[in-house]
C-alpha positions as CSV (number, residue, x, y, z in Angstrom):
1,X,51.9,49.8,144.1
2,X,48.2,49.9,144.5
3,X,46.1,50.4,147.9
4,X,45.4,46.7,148.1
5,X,49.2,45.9,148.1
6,X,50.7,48.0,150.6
7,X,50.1,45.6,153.1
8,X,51.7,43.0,151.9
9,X,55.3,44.9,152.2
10,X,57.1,45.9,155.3
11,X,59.5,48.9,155.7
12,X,63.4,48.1,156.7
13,X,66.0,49.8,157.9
14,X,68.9,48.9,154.7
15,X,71.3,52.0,154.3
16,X,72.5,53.1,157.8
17,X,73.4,57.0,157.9
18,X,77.2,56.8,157.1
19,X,76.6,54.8,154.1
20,X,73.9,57.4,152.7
21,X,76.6,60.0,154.1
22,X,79.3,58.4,152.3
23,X,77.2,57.6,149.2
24,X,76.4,61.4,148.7
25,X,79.4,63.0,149.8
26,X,81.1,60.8,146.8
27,X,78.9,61.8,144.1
28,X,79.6,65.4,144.6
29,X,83.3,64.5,145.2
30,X,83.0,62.4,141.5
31,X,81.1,64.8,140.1
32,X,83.6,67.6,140.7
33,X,86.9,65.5,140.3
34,X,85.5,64.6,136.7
35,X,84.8,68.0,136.0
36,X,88.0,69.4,137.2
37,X,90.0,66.5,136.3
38,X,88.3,67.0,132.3
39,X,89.4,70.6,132.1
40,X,93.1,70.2,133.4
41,X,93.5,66.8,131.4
42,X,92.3,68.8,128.4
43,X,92.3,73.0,129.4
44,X,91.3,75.2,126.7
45,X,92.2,79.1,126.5
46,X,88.4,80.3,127.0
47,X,89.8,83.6,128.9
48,X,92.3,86.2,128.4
49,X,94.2,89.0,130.5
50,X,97.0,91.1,130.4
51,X,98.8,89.5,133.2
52,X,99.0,86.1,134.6
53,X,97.9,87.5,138.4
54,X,94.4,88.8,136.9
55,X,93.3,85.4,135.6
56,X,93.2,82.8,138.2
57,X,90.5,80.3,136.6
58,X,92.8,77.1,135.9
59,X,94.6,77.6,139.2
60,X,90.6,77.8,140.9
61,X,90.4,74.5,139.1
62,X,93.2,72.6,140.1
63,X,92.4,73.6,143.6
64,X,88.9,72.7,143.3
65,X,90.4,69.4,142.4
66,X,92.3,68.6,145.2
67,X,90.3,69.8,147.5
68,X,88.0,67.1,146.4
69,X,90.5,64.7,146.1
70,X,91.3,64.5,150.2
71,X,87.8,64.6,150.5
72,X,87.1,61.9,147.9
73,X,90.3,59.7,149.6
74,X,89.0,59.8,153.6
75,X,85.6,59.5,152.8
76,X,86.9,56.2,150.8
77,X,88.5,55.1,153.8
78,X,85.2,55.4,156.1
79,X,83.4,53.5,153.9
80,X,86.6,50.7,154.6
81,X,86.1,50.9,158.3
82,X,82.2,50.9,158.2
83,X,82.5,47.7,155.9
84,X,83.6,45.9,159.2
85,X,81.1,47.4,161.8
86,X,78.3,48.3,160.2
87,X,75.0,46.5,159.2
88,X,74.7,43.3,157.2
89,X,74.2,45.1,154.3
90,X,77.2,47.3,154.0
91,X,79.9,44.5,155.2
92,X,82.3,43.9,152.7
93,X,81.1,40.0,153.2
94,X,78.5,41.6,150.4
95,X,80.8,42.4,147.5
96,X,82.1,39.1,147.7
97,X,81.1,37.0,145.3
98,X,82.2,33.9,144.8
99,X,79.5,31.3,145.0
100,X,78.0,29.8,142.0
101,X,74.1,31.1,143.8
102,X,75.6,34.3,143.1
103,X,77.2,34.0,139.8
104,X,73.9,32.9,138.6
105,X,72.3,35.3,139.9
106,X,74.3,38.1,138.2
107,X,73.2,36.2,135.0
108,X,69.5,36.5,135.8
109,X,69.5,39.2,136.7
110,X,71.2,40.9,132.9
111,X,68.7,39.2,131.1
112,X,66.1,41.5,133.4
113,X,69.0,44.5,132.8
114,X,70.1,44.7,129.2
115,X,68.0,41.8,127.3
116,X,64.5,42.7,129.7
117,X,64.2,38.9,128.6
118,X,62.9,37.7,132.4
119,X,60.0,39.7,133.4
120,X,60.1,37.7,136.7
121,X,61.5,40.0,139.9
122,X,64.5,39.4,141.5
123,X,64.1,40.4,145.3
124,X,67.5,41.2,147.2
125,X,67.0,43.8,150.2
126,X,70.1,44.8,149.9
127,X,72.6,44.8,147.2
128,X,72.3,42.3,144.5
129,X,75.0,40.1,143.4
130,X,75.7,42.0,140.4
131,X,75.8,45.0,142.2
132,X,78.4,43.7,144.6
133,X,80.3,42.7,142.0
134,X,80.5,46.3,140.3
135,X,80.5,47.8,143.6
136,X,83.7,45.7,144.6
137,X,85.5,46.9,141.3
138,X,84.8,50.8,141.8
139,X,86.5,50.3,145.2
140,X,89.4,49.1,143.5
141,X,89.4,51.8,140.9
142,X,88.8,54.5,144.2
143,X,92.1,53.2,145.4
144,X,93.4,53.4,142.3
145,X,92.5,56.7,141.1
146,X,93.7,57.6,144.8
147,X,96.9,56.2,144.3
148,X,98.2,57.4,140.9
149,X,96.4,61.3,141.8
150,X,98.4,61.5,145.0
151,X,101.5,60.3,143.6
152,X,101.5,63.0,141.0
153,X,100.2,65.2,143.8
154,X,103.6,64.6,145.0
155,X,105.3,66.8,142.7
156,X,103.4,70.2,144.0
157,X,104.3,69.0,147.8
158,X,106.1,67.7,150.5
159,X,103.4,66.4,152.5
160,X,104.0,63.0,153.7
161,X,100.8,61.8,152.0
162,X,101.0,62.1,148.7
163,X,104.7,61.3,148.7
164,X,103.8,57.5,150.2
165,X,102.5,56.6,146.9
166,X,105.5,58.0,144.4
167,X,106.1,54.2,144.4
168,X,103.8,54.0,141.7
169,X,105.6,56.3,139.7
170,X,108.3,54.2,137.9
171,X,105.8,51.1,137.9
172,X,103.7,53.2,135.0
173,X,106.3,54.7,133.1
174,X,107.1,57.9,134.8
175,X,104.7,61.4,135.5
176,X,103.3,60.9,131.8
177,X,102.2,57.1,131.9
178,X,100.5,57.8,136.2
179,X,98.9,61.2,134.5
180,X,97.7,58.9,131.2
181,X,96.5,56.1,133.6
182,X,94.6,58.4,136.2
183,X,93.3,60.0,133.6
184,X,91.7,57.1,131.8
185,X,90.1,55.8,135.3
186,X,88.2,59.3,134.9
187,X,86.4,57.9,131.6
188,X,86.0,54.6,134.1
189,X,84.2,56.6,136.6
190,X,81.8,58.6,133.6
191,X,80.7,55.3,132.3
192,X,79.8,53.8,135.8
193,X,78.0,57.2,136.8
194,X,75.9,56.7,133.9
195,X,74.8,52.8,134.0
196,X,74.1,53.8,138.1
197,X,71.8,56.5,137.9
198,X,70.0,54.6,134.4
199,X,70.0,51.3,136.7
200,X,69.0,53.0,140.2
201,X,65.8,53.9,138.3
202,X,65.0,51.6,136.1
203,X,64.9,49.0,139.1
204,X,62.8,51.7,141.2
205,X,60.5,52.1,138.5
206,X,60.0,48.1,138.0
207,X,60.4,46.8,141.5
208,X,58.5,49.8,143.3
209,X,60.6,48.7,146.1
210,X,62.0,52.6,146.8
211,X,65.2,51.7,145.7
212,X,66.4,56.0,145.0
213,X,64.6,57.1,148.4
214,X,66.4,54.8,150.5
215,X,69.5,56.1,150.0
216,X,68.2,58.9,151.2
217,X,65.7,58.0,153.7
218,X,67.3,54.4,154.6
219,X,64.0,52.2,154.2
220,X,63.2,50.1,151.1
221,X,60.5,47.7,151.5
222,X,60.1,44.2,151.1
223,X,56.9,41.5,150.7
224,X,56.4,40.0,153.9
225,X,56.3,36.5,152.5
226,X,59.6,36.9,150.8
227,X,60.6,37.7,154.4
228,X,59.0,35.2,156.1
């Protein structure tokens, strides 16, 4: 964005401070529960002692793991209650999409995404209807990766918690097919990490809009006459 055009955008106010909140506290959550979740689906015997009480490491891990679980499940259901009172652009009115405008739009903009066929810019303040769409699904795989890791949870416990969702248990199969389940929404959850962070800036870099800083900062900016 050169000198000329900086006055032809104005600053607003998209991500208020619990979504930025939520968004971060989440990554670090994700990052660890894949991390954690990777070495107990597959552990490896990288370390040795003489007895069991001198090497602690996998029982660190598991630990780590649920720690970040309760943290990654209430932080989930903030994000629920702020979709009902916070701004227009974190309601869950959003992640809706069921209007053709919309469904058309998601086609645009993948031919800007994966073809790069459209070099025109697609201007949404908030999130586009792609986006949405994604964003909608992760939600559903949150309460689903919440679900099947509390209900095996259940086993280590008699918290009242984890034991709501032991429902679950003869629905898959048993321990084996929640454990083979929750463990494949962990390869969901690598995947989506991925195409985020590529997308985040690949759009920051084409729009110039400040698409990373605002979900730290809170302002992206916008042409006035798109506003207008």
């Amino acid at each position: 964005m050169d000198h000329e055009q900086v006055g032809r955008y104005r600053r607003i106010y998209v991500w208020e401070w619990p979504v930025r909140m939520y968004h971060w506290i989440n990554a670090i959550a994700v990052i660890l529960l894949i991390g954690t979740g990777y070495m107990i689906g597959n552990p490896q015997n990288t370390f040795y002692a003489a007895e069991a009480y001198q090497m602690y490491f996998f029982g660190t891990i598991r630990f780590v793991h649920f720690v970040c679980a309760f943290i990654f499940f209430f932080n989930f259901l903030v994000r629920i209650y702020w979709g009902f009172v916070g701004n227009r652009f974190s309601r869950w009115t959003n992640f809706i999409t069921f209007r053709k405008a919309q469904w058309k739009e998601m086609w645009d903009i993948l031919r800007v995404d994966i073809a790069q066929a459209d070099p025109r810019m697609h201007h949404k303040i908030g999130h586009n209807s792609l986006a949405a769409l994604v964003y909608f699904l992760s939600f559903l795989m949150f309460a689903f990766q919440s679900i099947t890791g509390f209900a095996m949870y259940a086993a280590n416990t008699t918290a009242m918690l984890p034991r709501m969702f032991t429902f679950i248990k003869p629905i898959m199969g048993g321990d084996f097919g929640v454990r083979q389940w929750h463990h494949a929404g962990m390869w969901f959850f690598i995947l989506f990490t991925i195409v985020h962070v590529y997308l985040v800036f690949y759009h920051d870099y084409v729009e110039g809009r400040g698409t990373t800083s605002s979900m730290i900062g809170g302002w992206k900016f916008e042409r006035k006459d798109i506003l207008e």
